[in-house]
N, C-alpha and C positions, 0 to 999 in steps of 0.2 A: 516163507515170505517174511521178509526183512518187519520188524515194529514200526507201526506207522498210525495217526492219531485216528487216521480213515481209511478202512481199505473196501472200494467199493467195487462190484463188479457184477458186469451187465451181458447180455447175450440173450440167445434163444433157446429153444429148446435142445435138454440134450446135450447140453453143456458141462453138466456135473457142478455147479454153480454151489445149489442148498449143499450136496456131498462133500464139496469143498468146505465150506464153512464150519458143516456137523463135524467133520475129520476133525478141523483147528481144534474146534470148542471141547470136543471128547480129550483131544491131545493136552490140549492146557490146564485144564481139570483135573488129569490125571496128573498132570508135572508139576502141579502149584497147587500145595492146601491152601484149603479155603476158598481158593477162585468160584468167584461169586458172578454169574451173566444170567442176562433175559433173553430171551426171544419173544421180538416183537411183530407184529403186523399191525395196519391200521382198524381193522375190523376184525378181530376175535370172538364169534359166539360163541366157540367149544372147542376145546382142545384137540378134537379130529381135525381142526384147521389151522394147527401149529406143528414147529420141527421136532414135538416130544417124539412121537413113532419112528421120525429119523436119526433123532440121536440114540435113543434104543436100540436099533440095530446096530449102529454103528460102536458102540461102547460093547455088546457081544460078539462083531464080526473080529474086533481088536483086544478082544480075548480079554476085556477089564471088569465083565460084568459083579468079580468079589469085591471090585474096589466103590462098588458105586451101587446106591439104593432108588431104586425105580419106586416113586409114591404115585398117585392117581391124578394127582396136580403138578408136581414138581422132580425135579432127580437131585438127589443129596449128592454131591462130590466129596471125595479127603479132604481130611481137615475140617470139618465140619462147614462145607460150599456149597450152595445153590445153583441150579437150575432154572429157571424159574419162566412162566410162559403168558402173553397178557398183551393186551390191544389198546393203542393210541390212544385209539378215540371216547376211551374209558378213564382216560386219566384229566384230571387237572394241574394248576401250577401247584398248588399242595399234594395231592395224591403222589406227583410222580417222584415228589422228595425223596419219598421211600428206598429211590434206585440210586441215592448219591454215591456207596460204596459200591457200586458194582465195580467188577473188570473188564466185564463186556457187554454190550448190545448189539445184539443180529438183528437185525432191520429184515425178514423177508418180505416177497412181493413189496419192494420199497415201491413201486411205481404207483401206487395208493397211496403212501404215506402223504395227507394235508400238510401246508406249509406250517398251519399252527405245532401240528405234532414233532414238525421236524425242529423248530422253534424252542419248543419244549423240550426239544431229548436231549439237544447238542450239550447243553451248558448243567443237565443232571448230571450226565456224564463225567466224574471231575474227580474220581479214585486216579493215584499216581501210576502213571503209564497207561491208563486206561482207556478201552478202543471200542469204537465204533465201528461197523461191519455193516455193509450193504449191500443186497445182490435183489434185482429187478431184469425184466425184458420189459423195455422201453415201453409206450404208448403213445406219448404225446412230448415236444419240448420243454411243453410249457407244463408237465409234472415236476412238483418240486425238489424230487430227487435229481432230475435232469438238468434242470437249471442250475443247484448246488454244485454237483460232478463236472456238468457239461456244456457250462454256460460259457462267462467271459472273464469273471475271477474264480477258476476251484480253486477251493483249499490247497495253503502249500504240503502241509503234513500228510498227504493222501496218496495213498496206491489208488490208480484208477484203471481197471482194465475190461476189454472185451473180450468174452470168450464164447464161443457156438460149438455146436456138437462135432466140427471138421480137429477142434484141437481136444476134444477127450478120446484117451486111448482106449477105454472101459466102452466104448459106445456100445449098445447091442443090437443084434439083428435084427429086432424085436423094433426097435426104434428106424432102425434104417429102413426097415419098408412104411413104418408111418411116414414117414420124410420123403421118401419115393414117390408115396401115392400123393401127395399132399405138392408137392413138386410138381406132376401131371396133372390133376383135378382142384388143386386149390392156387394156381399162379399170385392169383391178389393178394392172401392170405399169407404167400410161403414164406415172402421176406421175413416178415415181422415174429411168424413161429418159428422160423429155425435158425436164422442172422441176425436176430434182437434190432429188427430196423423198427423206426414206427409205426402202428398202427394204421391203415390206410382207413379213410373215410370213403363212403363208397361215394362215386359220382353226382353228383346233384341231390348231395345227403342233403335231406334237410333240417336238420341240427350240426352242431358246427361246436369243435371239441373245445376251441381255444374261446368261446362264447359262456362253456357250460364252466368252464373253468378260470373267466373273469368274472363273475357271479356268484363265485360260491365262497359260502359262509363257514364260519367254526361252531359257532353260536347257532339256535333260533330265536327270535325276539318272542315277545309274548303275544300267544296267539289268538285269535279270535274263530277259527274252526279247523277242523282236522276230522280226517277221514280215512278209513284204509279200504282200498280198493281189489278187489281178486280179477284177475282173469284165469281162469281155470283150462288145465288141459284135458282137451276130447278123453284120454284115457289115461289110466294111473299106472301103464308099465315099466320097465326098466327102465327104457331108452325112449318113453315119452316124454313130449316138452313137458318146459317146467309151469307151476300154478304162477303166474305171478300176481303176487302181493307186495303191496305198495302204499307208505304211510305218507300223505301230504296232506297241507293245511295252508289257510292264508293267517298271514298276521295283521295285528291292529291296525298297519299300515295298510295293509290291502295288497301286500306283495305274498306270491305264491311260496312254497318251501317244500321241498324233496327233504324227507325228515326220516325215513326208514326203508329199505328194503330188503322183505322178509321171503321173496322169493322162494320156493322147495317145490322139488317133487315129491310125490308121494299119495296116499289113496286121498279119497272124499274129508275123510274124519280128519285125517294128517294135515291138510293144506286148512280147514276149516279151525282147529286147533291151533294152530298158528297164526291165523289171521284174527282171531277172539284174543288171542293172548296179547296181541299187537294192540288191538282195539282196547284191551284193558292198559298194557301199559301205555300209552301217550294218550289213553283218555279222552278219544275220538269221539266224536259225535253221530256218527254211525257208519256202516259198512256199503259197500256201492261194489253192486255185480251186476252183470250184464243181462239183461231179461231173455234174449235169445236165444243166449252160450247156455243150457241148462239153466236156467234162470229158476223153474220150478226145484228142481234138483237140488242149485246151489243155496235158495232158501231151507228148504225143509234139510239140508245138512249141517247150515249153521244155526235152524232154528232147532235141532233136536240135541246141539251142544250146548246154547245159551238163549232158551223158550222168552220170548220180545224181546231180541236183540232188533236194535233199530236198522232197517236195512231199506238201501235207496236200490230200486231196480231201476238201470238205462239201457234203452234199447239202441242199435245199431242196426243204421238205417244207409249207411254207406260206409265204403272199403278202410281197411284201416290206415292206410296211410292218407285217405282223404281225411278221416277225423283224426289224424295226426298233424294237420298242417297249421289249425287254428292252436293249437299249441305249441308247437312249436314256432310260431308268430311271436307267441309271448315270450318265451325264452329270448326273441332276436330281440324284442322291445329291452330284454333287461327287467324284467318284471316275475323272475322267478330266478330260488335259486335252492343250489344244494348244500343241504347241510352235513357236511361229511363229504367221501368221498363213497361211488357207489360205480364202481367197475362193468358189473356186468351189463348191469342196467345202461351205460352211458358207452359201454361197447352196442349194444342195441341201437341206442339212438343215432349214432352217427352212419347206420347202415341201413335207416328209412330212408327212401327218396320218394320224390313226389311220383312215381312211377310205380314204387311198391316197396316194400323189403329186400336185401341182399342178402341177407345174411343166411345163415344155416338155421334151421326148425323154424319155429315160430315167435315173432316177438312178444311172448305174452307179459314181460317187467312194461314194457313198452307200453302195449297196449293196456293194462291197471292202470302207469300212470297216463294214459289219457281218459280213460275212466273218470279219473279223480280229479283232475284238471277242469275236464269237461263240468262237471258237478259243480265245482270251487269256483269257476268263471261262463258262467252262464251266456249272458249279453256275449263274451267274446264267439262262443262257438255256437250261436243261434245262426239259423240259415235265416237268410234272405227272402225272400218274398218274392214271386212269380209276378214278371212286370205284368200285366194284363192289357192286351188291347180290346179297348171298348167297342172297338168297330165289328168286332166277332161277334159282339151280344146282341148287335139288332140286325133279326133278320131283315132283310132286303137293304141294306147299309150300301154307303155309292160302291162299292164292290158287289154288290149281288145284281 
């Protein structure tokens, strides 16, 4: 592919998209001392969530692995070059100085990258010939890589292309019967995993994607309380739903704020461990689990990791997309919003309807943040009060 200041490219699954990119970046590395690039995503907690693993392979499958030092953070290139691997939403307008010499920036899952991040990359990027890289499967329009690429002015400097699993020759068979089945039993779902179309929102979703995405923040303001919320899965197996955990707060204004999600699966201690850690770092106010989901359980497991941790029990007294509706009210009001960008969680939301859930397992991100909603805005999600007719209370009343 011809030098170009952008080369972005988009598709679904099965495309060979990351492999394409991992090829270029191992190939220029080795062709150019010194070549110095990052691999970015917008949310990095750990390196298992970046292209290190795949450029590893790829620098041994192309037979370079004497030319190149694999460290625990980073991979050393000829000529003394970097690697180097790190998330958006971690950087500021000073932090990301640091990348002015680079030669390259991979952007994965660009379909997350905030407009502030993307704001922030374009113009560090400013070593001579030096290139930006993008590869995403769509979600929404209105993501700001899509709008950049695929709006009404792209960039003129840019390769922009789509590609899906129909033009990689390497497909394997392995993938074509997930496509297969996924083809037969997931119709709704098939565009958007295997032809990079967007995201569908299920029918009478009641959250609404281009809402959650005119609301949302870079920043939070300074807060007035913060809470982290668990909704826990029935069981801790493999292919059990995920714990979700969920950091919101209101600010001094009194507007709501999606401020962390800490999501995992994993045993009692594991999900309880994460959700303390959370509660420690943003400095919450206390923990909120559900009294009837293991409610005994889920205390005595967070209380046996951090003995008077402050913990709110709420009970659930109807279905969850019934106590999904009063917050989601608030979102349509414009009276909450997120901070960051938070995928999975906000692929959940748009697949509550007032009917129930669409989606596959269980919406447990979903259901924490209504948890914590619920808590943070009281008066909104208080029920009503049972009209009473008085003529029922006296017996012999002109009806008897």
């Amino acid at each position: 592919m011809r030098p170009s200041r952008y080369k972005a490219i988009y598709g679904g699954r099965g495309s060979a998209k990351s492999h394409f990119f991992a090829e270029c970046m191992v190939a220029n590395a080795a062709a150019n001392k010194g070549f110095r690039a990052v691999c970015i995503r917008e949310v990095q907690k750990s390196l298992k969530e970046s292209a290190k693993r795949l450029l590893e392979d790829k620098i041994n499958i192309l037979g370079l692995a004497n030319r190149f030092d694999i460290l625990n953070d980073s991979i050393k290139t000829p000529g003394n070059g970097i690697v180097i691997f790190q998330g958006m939403q971690d950087h500021t307008a000073e932090s990301i100085k640091s990348l002015e010499g680079f030669n390259v920036a991979w952007v994965e899952e660009a379909q997350t990258l905030s407009a502030k991040s993307l704001e922030l990359l374009r113009p560090t990027i400013r070593a001579p010939g030096s290139e930006i890289w993008f590869s995403w499967n769509p979600t929404n329009e209105n993501d700001p890589v899509d709008q950049f690429f695929r709006g009404l002015t792209p960039p003129d400097n840019a390769i922009i292309r789509k590609i899906n699993y129909d033009q990689n020759r390497f497909f394997p068979n392995e993938l074509e019967e997930e496509r297969s089945h996924d083809y037969e039993h997931a119709p709704d779902r098939y565009s958007h995993i295997w032809e990079g179309m967007y995201e569908p929102m299920a029918v009478g979703a009641i959250w609404d994607r281009a809402n959650i995405h005119a609301h949302r923040r870079t920043e939070a303001p300074e807060m007035g309380r913060i809470l982290v919320s668990i909704d826990p899965a029935i069981s801790a197996e493999a292919g059990s739903d995920e714990h979700g955990i969920i950091v919101a707060g209101l600010g001094m204004e009194g507007r709501g704020y999606v401020l962390d999600d800490c999501s995992r699966r994993g045993t009692p201690k594991e999900w309880a461990t994460s959700a303390i850690a959370a509660y420690d770092e943003w400095d919450a106010d206390a923990i909120v689990i559900e009294r009837n989901q293991g409610g005994d359980m889920c205390r005595h497991t967070l209380e046996t990791i951090r003995p008077g941790i402050r913990i709110i029990e709420v009970v659930a007294t109807r279905g969850k997309h019934v106590r999904a509706e009063p917050i989601s009210s608030l979102y349509s009001q414009g009276r909450i919003s997120h901070v960051g960008t938070f995928p999975e969680l906000e692929a959940q939301m748009v697949r509550m309807t007032s009917a129930g859930y669409e989606g596959d397992g269980s919406p447990d991100r979903v259901d924490a943040l209504v948890w914590n909603f619920t808590e943070l805005f009281p008066k909104m999600v208080k029920r009503p009060r049972p009209t009473i007719d008085y003529r029922d209370e006296v017996q012999g009343s002109w009806m008897g």
